[in-house]
C-alpha positions in Angstrom: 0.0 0.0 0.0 1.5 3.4 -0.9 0.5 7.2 0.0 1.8 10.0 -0.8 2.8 13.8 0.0 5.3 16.4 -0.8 9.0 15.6 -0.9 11.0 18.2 0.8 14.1 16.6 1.0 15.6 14.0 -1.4 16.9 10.7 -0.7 14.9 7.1 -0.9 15.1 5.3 2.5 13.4 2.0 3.9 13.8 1.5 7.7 11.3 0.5 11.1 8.5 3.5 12.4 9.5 5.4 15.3 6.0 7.7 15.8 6.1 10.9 17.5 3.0 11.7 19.3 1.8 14.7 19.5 1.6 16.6 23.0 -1.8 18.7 23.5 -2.3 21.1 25.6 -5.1 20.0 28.2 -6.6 23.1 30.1 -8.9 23.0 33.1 -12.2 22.6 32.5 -12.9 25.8 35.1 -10.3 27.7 35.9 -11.2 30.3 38.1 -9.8 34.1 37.4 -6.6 35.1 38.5 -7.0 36.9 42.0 -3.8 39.1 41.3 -3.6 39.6 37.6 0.3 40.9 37.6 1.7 38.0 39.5 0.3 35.8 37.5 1.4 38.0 34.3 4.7 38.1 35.3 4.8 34.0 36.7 3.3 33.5 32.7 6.1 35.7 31.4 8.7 33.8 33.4 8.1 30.1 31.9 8.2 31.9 28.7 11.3 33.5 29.2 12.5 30.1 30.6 11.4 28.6 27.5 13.4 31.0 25.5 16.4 30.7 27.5 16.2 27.2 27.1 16.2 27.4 23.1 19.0 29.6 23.2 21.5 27.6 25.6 20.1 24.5 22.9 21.5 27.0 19.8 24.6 27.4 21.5 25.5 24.2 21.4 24.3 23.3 18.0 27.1 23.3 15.0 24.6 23.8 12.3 24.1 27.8 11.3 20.7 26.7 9.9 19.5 25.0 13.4 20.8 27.8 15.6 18.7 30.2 13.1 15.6 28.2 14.0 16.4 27.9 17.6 16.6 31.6 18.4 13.8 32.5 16.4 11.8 30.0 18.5 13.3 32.5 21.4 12.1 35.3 20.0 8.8 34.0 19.7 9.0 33.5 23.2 9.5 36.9 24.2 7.6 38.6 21.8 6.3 41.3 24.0 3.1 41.4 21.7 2.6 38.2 23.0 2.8 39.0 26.5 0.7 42.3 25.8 -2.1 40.0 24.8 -1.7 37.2 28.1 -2.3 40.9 30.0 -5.6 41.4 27.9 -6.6 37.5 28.5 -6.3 38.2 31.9 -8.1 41.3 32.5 -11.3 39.0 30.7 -11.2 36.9 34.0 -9.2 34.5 32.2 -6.5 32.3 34.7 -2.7 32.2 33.5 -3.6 28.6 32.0 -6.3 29.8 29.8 -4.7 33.1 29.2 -1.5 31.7 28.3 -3.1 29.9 25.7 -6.1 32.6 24.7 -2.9 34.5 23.6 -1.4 31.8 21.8 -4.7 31.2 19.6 -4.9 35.4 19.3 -1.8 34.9 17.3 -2.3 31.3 15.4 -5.3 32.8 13.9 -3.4 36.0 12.7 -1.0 34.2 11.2 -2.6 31.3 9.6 -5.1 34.0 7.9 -1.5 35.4 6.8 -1.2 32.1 4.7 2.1 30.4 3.2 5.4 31.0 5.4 3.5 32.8 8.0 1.2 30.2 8.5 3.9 27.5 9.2 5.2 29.8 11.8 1.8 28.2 13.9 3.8 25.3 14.7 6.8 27.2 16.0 4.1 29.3 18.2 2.3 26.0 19.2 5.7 24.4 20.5 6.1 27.6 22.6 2.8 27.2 24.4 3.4 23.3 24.8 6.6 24.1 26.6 5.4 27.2 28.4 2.3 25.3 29.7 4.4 22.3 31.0 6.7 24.9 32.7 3.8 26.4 34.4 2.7 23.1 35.5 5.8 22.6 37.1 6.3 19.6 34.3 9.6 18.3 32.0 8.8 20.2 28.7 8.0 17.9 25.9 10.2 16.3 23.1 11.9 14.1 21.3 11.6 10.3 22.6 15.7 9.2 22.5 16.3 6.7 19.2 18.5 3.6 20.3 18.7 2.7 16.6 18.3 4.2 13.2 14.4 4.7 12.4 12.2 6.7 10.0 10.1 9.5 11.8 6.4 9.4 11.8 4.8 12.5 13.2 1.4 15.1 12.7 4.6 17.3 12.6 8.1 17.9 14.3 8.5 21.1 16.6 11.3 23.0 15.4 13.6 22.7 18.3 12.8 19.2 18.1 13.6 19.2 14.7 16.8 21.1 15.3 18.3 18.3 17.5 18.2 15.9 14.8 20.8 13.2 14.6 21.6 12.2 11.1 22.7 9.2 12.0 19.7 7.9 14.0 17.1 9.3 12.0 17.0 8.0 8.6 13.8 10.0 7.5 11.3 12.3 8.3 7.3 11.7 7.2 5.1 14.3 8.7 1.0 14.8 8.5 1.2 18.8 8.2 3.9 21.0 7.7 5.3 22.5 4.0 8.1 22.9 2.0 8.8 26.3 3.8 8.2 24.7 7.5 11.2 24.3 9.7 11.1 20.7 9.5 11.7 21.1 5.4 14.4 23.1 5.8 16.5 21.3 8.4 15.7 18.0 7.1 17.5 19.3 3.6 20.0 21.0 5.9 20.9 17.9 6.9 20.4 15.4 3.9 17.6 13.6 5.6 15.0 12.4 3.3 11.5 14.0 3.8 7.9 14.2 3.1 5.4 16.6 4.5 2.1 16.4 4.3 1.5 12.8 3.8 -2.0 12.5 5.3 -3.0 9.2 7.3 0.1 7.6 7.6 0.1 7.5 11.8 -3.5 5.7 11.8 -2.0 3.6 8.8 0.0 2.6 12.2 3.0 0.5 9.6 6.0 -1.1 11.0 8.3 -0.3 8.4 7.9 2.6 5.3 9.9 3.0 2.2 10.1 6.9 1.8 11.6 9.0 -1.4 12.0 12.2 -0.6 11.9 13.2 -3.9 8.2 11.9 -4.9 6.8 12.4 -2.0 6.5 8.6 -2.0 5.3 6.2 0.8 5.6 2.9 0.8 3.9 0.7 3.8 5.4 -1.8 5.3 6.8 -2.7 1.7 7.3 -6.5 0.8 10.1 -8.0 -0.8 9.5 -6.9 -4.3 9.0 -3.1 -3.5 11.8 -3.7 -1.4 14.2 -4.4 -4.1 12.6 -1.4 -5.8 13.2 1.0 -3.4 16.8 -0.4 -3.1 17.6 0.1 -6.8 16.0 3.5 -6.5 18.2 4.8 -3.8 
């Protein structure tokens, strides 16, 4: 059985399914209204500058100019003081730092998807920020990457850019995502790095395969391929 998407990064690759599972954000179902507004402005403005700290400490350390770019413009996000304008209107509504955390977040989203094309792949960026400035709030680990102990082709709705940032060409032989585009960070680090990709490949996580045959050329998915489309795919790469 094949599907298919939108190559982004060239290279034809057959190898097991590691899936990466998307983190929502689950909010209270009430969550009463802040009794002192400021504190919690500032407590919501300190896991987002914790969040940004963290992404620049990560670009540091990174070799690749391309990942640092997309690591400190995940910062920036982070302490875009519109951003933290809007959490101060969410919270004179009534709103509590949970809900107003991510009432600005959705302000945002909607304003840039109705921006289209590169702005609108910037949503995931701004989504990534609110998954790690909620855990923080929460007191939790901030979400990522589960740790490869062998080479594996990466199934995902779609890669958060720091996430995508900390890719290890060795262990991670592709890259086949739900969403995304041929702008989106994942795109452009996975080409960065010469890791086959395809964006944009819809139904492939409920497909639930143990192995896929990707070309990141075509766009290209093969499920769980058997010995004949393994040859294929073999003479192909």
């Amino acid at each position: 059985m094949n599907l298919s998407g939108i190559g982004v990064s060239p290279g034809v690759v057959q190898g097991r399914v590691v899936t990466v599972h998307h983190v929502d954000v689950e909010l209270p179902f009430a969550e009463p209204a802040e009794q002192d507004p400021a504190r919690a402005h500032d407590e919501i403005r300190d896991a987002l500058d914790a969040v940004a700290t963290a992404m620049e400490s990560r670009a540091a350390r990174v070799a690749d100019a391309e990942a640092k770019e997309v690591l400190n413009a995940t910062a920036m996000i982070a302490r875009d003081p519109a951003i933290a304008d809007e959490i101060s209107n969410q919270l004179r509504l009534g709103k509590g730092r949970l809900r107003a955390l991510a009432g600005a977040i959705e302000h945002f989203a909607m304003l840039l998807n109705d921006l289209g094309g590169y702005m609108a792949e910037r949503v995931t960026d701004l989504r990534d920020v609110h998954r790690r400035a909620h855990a923080r709030l929460l007191g939790h680990v901030e979400p990522g990457m589960p740790e490869l102990q062998s080479p594996a082709v990466l199934v995902a709705h779609d890669l958060a850019p720091a996430d995508a940032a900390a890719l290890n060409r060795d262990m991670v032989l592709a890259i086949v995502t739900e969403q995304g585009g041929p702008t989106s960070h994942t795109a452009i680090l996975a080409a960065q790095l010469g890791i086959p990709a395809v964006v944009r490949c819809e139904g492939v996580i409920a497909a639930a395969p143990h192995t896929l045959g990707v070309d990141g050329s075509t766009g290209e998915i093969t499920l769980d391929p058997d010995e004949a489309q393994t040859r294929e795919l073999i003479d192909r790469s």
